[in-house]
N, C-alpha and C positions, 0 to 999 in steps of 0.2 A: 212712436208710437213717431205659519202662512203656508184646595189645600192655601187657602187663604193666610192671610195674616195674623199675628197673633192676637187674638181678643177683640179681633174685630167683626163677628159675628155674621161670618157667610162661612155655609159649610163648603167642605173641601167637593163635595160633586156639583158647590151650583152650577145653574144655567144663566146666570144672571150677566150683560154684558153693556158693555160702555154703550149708547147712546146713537153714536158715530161708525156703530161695525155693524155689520150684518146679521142676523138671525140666523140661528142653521136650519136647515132643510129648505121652506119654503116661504118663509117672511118675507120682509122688504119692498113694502107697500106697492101701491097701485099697478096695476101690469097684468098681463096674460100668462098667470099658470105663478108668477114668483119662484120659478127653481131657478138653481146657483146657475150659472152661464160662466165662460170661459173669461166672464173679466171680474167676478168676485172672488174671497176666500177660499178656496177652493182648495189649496194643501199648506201647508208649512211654511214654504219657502215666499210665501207673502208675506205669512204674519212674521217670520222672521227679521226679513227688511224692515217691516213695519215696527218692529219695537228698535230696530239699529236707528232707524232713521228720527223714533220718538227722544233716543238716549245724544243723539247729535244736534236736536235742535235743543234741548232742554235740559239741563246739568242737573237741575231738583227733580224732573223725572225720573231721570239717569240712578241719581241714589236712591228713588222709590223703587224702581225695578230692583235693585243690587240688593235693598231691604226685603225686598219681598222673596228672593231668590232664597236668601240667608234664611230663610225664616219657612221657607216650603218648598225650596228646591234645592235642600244641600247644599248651598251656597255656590251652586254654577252659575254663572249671570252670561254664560256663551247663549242665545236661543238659541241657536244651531239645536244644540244639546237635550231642550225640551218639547216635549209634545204640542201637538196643536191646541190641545184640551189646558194645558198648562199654561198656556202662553194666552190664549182668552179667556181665563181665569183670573190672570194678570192684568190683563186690560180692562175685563171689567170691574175692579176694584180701583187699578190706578187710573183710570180712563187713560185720552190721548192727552198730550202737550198744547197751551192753545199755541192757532202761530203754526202747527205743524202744516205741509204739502198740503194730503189731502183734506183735512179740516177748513183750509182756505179754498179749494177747487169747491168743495161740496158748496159753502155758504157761498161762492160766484156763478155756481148753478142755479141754486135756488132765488139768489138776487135778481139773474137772466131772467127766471121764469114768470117771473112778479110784472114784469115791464111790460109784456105784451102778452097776449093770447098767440100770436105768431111764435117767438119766441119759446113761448111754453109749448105750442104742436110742435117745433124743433126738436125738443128737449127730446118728447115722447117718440117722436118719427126716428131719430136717431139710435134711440133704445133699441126699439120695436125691429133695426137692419143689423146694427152692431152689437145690441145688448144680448138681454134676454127677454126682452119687452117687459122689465121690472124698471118703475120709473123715479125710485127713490135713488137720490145718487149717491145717500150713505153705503149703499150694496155696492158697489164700484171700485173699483181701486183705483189706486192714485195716476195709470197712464193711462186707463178710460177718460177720466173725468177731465183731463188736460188737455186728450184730443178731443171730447166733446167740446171743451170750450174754445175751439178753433174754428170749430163749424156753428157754433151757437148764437158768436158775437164777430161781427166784420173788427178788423184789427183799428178801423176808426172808431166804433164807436167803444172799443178796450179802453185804450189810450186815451178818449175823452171823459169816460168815467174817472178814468185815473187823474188826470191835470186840470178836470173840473168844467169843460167847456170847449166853444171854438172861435174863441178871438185871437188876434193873430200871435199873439205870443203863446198861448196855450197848443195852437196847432203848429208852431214851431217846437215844443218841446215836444207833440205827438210824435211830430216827425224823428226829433233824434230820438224818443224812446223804442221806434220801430227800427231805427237804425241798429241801435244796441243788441236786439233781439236778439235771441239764441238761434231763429229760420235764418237762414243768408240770403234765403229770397225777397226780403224784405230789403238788404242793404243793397242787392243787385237791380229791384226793382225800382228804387229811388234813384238809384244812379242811370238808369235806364231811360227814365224820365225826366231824368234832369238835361238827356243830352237832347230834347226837345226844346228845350229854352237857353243853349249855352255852352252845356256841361255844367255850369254852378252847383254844386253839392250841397251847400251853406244852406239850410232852408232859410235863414233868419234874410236871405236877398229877395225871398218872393211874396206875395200876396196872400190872402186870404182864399184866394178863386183856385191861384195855382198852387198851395198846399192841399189844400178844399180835393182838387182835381189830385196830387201829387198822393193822398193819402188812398184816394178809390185804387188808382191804379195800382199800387201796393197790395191793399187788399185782392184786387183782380189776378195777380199773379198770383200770389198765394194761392188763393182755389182752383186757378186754373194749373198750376203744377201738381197740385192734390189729384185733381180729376182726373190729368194723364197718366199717374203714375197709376190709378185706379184701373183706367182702361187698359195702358200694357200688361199690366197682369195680364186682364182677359184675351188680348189679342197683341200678346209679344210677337209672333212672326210680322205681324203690320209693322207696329212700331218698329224695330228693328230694322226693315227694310226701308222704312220710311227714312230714318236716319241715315243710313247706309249710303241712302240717295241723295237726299238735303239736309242731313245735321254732321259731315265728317265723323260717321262713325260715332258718334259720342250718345249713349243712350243715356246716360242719368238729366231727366229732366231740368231738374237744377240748373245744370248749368246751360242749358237754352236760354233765349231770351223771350219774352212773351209772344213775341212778332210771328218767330217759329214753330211758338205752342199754338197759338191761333190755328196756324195753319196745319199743323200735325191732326189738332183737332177734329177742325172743319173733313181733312182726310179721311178720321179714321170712324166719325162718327157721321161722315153727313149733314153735321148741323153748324152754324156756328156758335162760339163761345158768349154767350151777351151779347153788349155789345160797350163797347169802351172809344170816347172820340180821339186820347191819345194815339190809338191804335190805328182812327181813321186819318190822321193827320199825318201820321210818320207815311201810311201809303200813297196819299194825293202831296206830299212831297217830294218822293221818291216816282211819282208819277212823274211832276213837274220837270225832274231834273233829268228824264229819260230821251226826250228829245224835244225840239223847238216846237213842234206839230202838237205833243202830248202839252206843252207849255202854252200854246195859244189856245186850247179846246180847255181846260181848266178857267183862262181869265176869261173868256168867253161865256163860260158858265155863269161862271161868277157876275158877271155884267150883267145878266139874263134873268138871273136867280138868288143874287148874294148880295144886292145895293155895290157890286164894285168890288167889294173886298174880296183880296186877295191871298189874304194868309188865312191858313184853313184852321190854324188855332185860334183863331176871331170868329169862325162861325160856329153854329148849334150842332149838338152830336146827328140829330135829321137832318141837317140840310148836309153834314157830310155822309153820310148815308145814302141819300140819294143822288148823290155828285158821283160817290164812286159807283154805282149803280149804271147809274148812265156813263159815266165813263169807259167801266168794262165792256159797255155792249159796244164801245165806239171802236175801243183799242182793246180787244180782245188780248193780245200779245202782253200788254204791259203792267196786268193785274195777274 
């Protein structure tokens, strides 16, 4: 980014279902209208991933299924092989595995939505464009609720619910857990960053301020390659020519660097992206080193406006802001 047990007292047509799955027809609480949308149960081929994936995280599920198969399905234990009506028959007698995928996504939905009222409008705003505007996220399947929670919680503050806090060893293990991460925008975006201080990779060399700053910009890549992958959809002939012109030909955002993305952006939408001081620092750097003329109107500024300092990662994300601001109107050419 699918005929019960023996003696166990549900007849073989109930409607009776696990907790954690969706109602059929039109359940599945709060929302506009609660019909099924293209990310719920919707045919077979969910629910059948859904019991493989219940039988691989859980071995005593696995023989609950295989028991109940023997016992009401001829002894097939393939889902493939059994109907939708069979197969949530099953579920609801054996429920889910705890521990399973979505079982964890829904209770880190629900945890998100608890923490703020912001938060919680996310949840529902996110529904409302990609759902079905049903705001229960037990109706959801398991690669809805995943990509919900990419947009729902910035990847600092994941990572700090996870290691408990932001001292600096906690936000050194943020760091390598976003390293590790399954996106690679994450480990490109770190190293991105790092060659602002260095190249040092090792987060365990930097500060609280420069993880602090090292973990936004992470996050800022992230959604800023989401949004453009968003936008070329809509307007692939752009993108594509934009590339053509300034990324060699290479359209998969991914492998951009932010600097690029900014700038694709700014192009294709007219706006800019945030705004981010890494991003203002790599350019009044790259200002600096364009010629001696761009290099005496930067310290200049600086004298003027800045107590002196000269390195632009010592000042505030406004006053770089307004530097390159004034800058551009001076040296048009070099922005």
């Amino acid at each position: 980014m699918n005929s019960r047990g023996r003696g166990r007292g549900v007849s073989r047509n109930s409607d009776r279902r696990p907790n954690n799955l969706p109602s059929r027809g039109g359940g599945g609480g709060k929302g506009r209208g609660g019909t099924r949308g293209n990310n719920s149960y919707q045919d077979e081929h969910e629910l059948v991933a859904l019991v493989k994936n219940a039988q691989r995280s859980c071995r005593t599920w696995g023989a609950g299924w295989q028991e109940y198969c023997s016992v009401n399905g001829g002894g097939t234990t393939d889902p493939s092989r059994h109907t939708s009506s069979f197969i949530l028959q099953a579920l609801a007698e054996l429920g889910l595995p705890k521990g399973s995928a979505k079982e964890k996504y829904v209770e880190e939905v629900k945890a998100i939505q608890k923490t703020s009222e912001a938060h919680r409008k996310q949840w529902t705003d996110y529904c409302d464009q990609h759902g079905d505007g049903t705001y229960d996220p037990n109706f959801y399947d398991e690669s809805f609720l995943r990509q919900a929670l990419t947009v729902l919680e910035t990847a600092r503050e994941r990572v700090s619910r996870r290691v408990g806090g932001d001292s600096l060893p906690q936000l050194i293990e943020a760091v390598k857990l976003l390293q590790r991460n399954t996106n690679p925008v994450y480990r490109a975006a770190w190293e991105e960053y790092c060659q602002e201080w260095g190249g040092m990779l090792d987060p365990g060399l930097y500060s609280i301020s420069q993880l602090t700053a090292g973990l936004d910009f992470m996050d800022t890549a992230v959604n800023l390659v989401r949004r453009i992958k968003e936008i070329a959809k809509r307007k692939r002939d752009k993108w594509v020519s934009y590339c053509d012109e300034h990324g060699d030909c290479v359209y998969d955002p991914v492998l951009h660097n932010t600097e690029f993305l900014r700038d694709a952006y700014a192009h294709l939408t007219g706006e800019q992206f945030g705004r981010n001081s890494v991003y203002s620092t790599r350019k009044i750097r790259r200002f600096q080193k364009s010629d001696p003329a761009a290099s005496t109107a930067w310290k200049e500024y600086c004298d003027e406006h800045g107590g002196g300092v000269y390195d632009p990662a010592r000042q505030t994300e406004e006053f770089l802001d307004n530097a390159v601001k004034y800058l551009s109107e001076k040296f048009p050419d070099k922005f």
